[in-house]
C-alpha positions as CSV (number, residue, x, y, z in Angstrom):
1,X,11.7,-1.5,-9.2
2,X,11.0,-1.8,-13.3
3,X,13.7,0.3,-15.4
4,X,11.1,2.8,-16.8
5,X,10.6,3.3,-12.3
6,X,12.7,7.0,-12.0
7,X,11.5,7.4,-8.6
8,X,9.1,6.5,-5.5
9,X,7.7,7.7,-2.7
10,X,5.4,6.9,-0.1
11,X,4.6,9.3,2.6
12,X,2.3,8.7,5.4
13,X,0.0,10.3,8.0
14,X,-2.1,9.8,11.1
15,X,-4.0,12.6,12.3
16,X,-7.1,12.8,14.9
17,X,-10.5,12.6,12.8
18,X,-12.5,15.0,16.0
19,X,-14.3,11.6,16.8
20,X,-11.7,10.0,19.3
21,X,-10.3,8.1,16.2
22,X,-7.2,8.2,13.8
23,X,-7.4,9.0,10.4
24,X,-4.7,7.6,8.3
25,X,-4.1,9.0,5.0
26,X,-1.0,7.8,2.8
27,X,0.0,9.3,-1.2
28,X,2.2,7.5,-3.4
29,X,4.5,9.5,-5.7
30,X,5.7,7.6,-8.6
31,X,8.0,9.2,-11.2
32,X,7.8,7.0,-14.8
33,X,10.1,7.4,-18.1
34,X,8.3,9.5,-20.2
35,X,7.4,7.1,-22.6
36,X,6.5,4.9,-19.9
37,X,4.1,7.6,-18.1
38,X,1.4,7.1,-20.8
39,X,1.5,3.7,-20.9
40,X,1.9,2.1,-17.6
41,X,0.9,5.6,-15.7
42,X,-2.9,4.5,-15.5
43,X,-2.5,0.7,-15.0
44,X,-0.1,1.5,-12.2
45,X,-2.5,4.0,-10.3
46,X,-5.3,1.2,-10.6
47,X,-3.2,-1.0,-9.2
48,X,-1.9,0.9,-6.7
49,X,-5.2,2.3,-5.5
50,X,-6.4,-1.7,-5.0
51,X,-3.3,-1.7,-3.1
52,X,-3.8,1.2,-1.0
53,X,-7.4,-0.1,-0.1
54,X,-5.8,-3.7,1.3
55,X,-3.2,-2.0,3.4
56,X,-5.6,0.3,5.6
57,X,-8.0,-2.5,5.7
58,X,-5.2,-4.9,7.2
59,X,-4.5,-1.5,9.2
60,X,-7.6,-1.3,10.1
61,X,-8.3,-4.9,11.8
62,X,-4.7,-4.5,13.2
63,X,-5.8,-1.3,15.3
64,X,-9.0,-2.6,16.1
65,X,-7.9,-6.3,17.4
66,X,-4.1,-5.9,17.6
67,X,-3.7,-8.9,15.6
68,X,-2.5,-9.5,11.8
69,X,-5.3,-9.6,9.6
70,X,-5.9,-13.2,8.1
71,X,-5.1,-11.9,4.7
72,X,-1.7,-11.2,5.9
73,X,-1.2,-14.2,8.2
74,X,-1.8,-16.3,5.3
75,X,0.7,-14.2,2.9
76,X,3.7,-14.4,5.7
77,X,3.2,-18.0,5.6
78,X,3.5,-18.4,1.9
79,X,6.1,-16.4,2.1
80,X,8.4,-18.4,5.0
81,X,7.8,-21.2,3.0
82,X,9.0,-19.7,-0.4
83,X,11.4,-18.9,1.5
84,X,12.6,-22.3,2.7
């Protein structure tokens, strides 16, 4: 986490939608410096919402198929080999 990061949380939800579905719902709860809160407050929630819309879409194709979305297929791979 950055310095001017006090805290965060992420909670997360699943709940029946009355059409034989789950409905997923997640919030993210950031605590910023003060200072920091008026600066990097909105770039982070822009950010973080682009975020939030990736992760139930790979959510999404993963409940649906019960495989990894390509997006993250590709992204672990990058990643083993960073890491090797």
């Amino acid at each position: 986490m950055p310095f001017f990061v006090k805290s965060m949380m992420n909670t997360w939800r699943i709940e029946p939608n009355g059409k034989g579905q789950p409905q997923v719902t997640f919030e993210i709860g950031v605590s910023l410096l003060p200072i920091f809160a008026q600066i990097m407050g909105p770039l982070m929630k822009k950010q973080f919402n682009k975020l939030a819309s990736i992760i139930l879409d790979e959510l999404k194709y993963f409940s649906e198929t019960g495989r990894v979305h390509p997006r993250k297929e590709k992204q672990i791979k990058t990643n083993m080999v960073k890491a090797s």
